[in-house]
C-alpha positions, 0 to 999 in steps of 0.5 A: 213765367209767373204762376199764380195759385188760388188757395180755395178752402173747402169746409167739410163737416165732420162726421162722426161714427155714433157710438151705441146709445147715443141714439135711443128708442124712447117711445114707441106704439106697438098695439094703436087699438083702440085709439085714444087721441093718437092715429090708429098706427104704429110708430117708434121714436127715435130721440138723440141723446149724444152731443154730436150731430147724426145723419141718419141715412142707410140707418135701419130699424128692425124687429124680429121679422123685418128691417126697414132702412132709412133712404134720406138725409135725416140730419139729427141734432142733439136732443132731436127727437124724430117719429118713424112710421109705416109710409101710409101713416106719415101725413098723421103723424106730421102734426105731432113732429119731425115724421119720415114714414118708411117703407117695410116698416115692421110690423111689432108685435103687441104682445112681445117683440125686439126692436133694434136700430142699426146704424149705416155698417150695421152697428147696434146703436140700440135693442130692447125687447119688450113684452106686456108687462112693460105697461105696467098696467095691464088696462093700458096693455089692452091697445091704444097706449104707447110704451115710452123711455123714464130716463134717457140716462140709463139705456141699460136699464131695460124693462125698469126704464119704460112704462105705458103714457100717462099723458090723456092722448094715450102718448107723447109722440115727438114731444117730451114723454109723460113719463119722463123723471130722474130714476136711480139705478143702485142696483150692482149686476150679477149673473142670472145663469151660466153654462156651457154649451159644448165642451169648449164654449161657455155661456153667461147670462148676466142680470143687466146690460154689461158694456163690451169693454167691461169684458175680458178674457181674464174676467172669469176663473173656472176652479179645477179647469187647466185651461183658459179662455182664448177669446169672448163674443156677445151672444145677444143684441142686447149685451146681457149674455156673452160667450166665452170660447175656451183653449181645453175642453170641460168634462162633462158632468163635472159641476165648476165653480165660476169666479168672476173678479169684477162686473160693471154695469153701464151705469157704473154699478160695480160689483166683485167676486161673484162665484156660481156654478155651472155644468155640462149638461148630460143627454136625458134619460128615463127616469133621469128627471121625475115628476115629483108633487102635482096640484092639480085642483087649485082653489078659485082663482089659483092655478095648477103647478107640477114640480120636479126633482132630479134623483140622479148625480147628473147635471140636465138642461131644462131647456130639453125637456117639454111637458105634455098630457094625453087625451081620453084616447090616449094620444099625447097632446098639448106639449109645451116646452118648459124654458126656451133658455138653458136652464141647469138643474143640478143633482137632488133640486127641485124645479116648480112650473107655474104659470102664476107663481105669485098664488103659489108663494102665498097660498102655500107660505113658500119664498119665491126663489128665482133658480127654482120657480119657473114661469111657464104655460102648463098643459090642462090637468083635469080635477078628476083625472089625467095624465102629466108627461115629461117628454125629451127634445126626441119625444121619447117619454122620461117619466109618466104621471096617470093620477087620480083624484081617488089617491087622495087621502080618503078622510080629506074633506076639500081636495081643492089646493091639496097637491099630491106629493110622491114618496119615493122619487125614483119608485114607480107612479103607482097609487101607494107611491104618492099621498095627499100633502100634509095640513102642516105644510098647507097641503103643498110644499112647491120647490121644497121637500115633500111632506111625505118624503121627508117623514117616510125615509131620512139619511142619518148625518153628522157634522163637526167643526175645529175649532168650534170658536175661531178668530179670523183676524189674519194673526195665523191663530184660528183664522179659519174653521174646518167643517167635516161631514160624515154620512151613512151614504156615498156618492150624495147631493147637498148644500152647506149653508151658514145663516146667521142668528136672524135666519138669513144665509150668509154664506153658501160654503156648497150649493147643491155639490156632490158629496162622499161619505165624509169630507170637509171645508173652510170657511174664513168668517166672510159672506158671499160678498167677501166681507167681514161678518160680525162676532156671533153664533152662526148655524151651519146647515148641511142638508142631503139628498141621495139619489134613492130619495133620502134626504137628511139635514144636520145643524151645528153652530160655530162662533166667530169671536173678534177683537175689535 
């Protein structure tokens, strides 16, 4: 018997799973009104940046209420860009490009809001979450401009990568964005914050996107800690926080010194050896933080700020405390959360809350620093007088201000910009406790030390070095100097800093730490980026805070000499 076979070849496209950021949010509309050239609805375009084809179909697109979920064969090529728009708006988005309305398209927010796209398992294939100020212009962030994607290399990049259309239409939906231009991103990743939630789980907040495979549970090392990390996760939808599980529980209180060996960021920015500190926050108490200056009577155009300070030995979450004032009947009202993210604040800092931070750094000649500046809305605090409460995440009352114009120094001429700064930080609010800030600081000293605080009561300190002329060359002779304190008090706060003749910090040897009544340090002639410092007169800077309101600063300088 003769058999005969048919070979038949069938061809069967070659699916491939897309990786994240192969396609990208590259514009989208969140607030249409009132309309410049563009239809009065809002769309998100979606451009595919990779080299591969994508079908689309079962892929979702949400924000942070809703999820709308591609039905179709939505075959993408590369480059291909597509319009996605609630189903009512397609038939006016047609004549712009490519359009698919979609049923339960979500609603975005015009003020802020996340959008993410998932693909068919539910992958992130790109997030961002977006608010104003990614205008950029704060006329277009009125309505009728849309948001679009500068550079489609650098996904990561964030806020920098988008700004408002310049095209006249007021955007650029299924065409090459107005904005569109090569950016550089030279800028190496850091960390912005790290603590831990509980005591086996930390929690780092990086500067930028780093990608998933640039992790690893050898990253990081926690000084004075036996354990180690037994495995990580991302925390966000955005791949700028991570969370690390730990084998052995952390003791709570204790401030560990985190190292992390090595971080890159998706564009290739590398940077090593990043060393912060973080704490197991404790439970909040009365008078574990106190309000500490208040400016309530700014000049025209300014804005109120109220500063706080940590007089203990313990380590708090910001994110735990609110802030609220009382009405004419006393009731508390307008309460107000200070962060929504962990905010540790460490023994004998400060913390300054403003709304507007950029009038207080140059009204009052301070630096801005991001670890003691915090953006955020403040109850109402009248001119004449009022109330500023502190309140835990229970309501319960950590510190009371009821203040008065009348505490001001009677000879003051202008109370407008003129803060109130108290004495002693853990006595009671009570008027002889609290004064006018000097002229000499320009009536307010937000984020640093009060005026007041500083003249009334001081700790007395010293400071040595051997050898106080070192040559860190690695011949064994030298190469470090020891730096010994000795105060007149124990159980102290502080930080010992190494600035350079210029005046810049070039070294943090401890960074708000605990102190006893004597101790010492090395320091091996490297900055805070492990490099080799040039031959020259540096000033050691020890500065104390005790938990009863004294502060002391002490200066020695020390030489580094080198051969070459």
């Amino acid at each position: 018997m003769k058999c005969n076979f048919i070979l038949i070849l069938l061809f069967i496209p070659c699916i491939t799973q897309a990786q994240r950021f192969s396609v990208l949010i590259t514009e989208f509309l969140a607030d249409p009104s009132p309309a410049r050239g563009l239809p009065d609805a809002e769309f998100i375009e979606l451009t595919n940046v990779s080299s591969q084809e994508i079908n689309l179909i079962n892929w979702k697109i949400s924000d942070k209420s809703s999820t709308a979920t591609i039905r179709n064969d939505i075959l993408l090529s590369p480059g291909d860009v597509i319009i996605l728009c609630p189903t009512s708006a397609a038939s006016k988005f047609e004549s712009f490009g490519r359009t698919i309305g979609l049923a339960g398209f979500p609603s975005l927010n015009n003020d802020a809001d996340d959008i993410v796209l998932y693909d068919e398992k539910g992958n992130i294939i790109h997030a961002i979450s977006y608010n104003l100020s990614w205008y950029k212009n704060p006329l277009k962030a009125e309505g009728g401009w849309s948001i679009e994607m500068i550079d489609t290399s650098l996904p990561c990049l964030g806020e920098e990568n988008y700004k408002a259309s310049e095209d006249e239409s007021g955007g650029t939906p299924g065409k090459p964005n107005a904005v569109s231009q090569k950016l550089t991103d030279m800028q190496p990743p850091s960390v912005e914050h790290a603590y831990f939630k509980d005591s086996l789980t930390l929690i780092i907040r990086f500067t930028e996107s780093i990608p998933y495979e640039y992790i690893h549970k050898d990253l990081i090392r926690l000084g004075d800690y036996a354990g180690s990390i037994l495995k990580f996760e991302n925390a966000n939808l955005f791949l700028d926080e991570y969370i690390f599980h730990l084998s052995h529980p952390v003791t709570r209180n204790r401030i560990y010194q985190l190292t992390i060996s090595e971080l890159i960021d998706c564009a290739g920015n590398r940077s090593t050896n990043i060393s912060v500190v973080s704490a197991l926050p404790a439970p909040l108490t009365p008078g574990s933080i106190v309000i500490n200056e208040i400016l309530f009577n700014p000049p025209s155009g300014g804005s109120d700020y109220l500063e706080l300070f940590n007089p203990t030995d313990t380590v708090f979450d910001l994110s735990q405390i609110y802030l609220a004032n009382r009405s004419v009947t006393g009731e508390i009202q307008q309460v107000r959360k200070i962060s929504e993210k962990t905010v540790l604040f460490f023994p004998g800092t400060f913390k300054l809350l403003t709304p507007d931070p950029e009038f207080v750094t140059s009204w009052y000649g301070v630096k801005y620093d991001k670890e003691i500046f915090i953006t955020t809305p403040l109850p109402s605090f009248p001119d004449d007088k009022g109330v500023a409460l502190l309140l835990d995440q229970f309501g319960s009352i950590l510190d009371e201000l009821d203040y008065s114009s009348k505490w001001h120094h009677p000879l003051l001429k202008d109370e407008n910009g003129v803060s109130l700064e108290k004495i002693y930080p853990r006595s009671r609010n009570t008027k002889d406790n609290w004064v006018s800030a000097a002229a000499s600081v320009k009536y307010g000293t937000p984020g640093y030390v009060n005026s007041s605080f500083r003249k009334e009561k001081s700790i007395s300190a010293t400071l040595e070095t051997d050898p106080e002329i070192f040559s860190p060359d690695g011949d064994g002779y030298d190469d470090r100097v020891m730096i010994r304190y000795r105060t007149e008090k124990n159980e102290s706060s502080g930080s010992i800093l190494i600035y350079n003749r210029a005046g810049k910090v070039v070294k943090h040897i401890l960074r708000n730490g605990i102190l006893g009544s004597t101790g010492f340090y090395y320091w091996n002639g490297l900055s805070d980026e492990n490099q080799k410092l040039p031959a020259g007169i540096y000033i050691i800077v020890l500065t104390i805070v005790t938990p009863d309101g004294s502060f002391g600063k002490v200066y020695k300088p020390v030489v580094i000499a080198r051969k070459d």
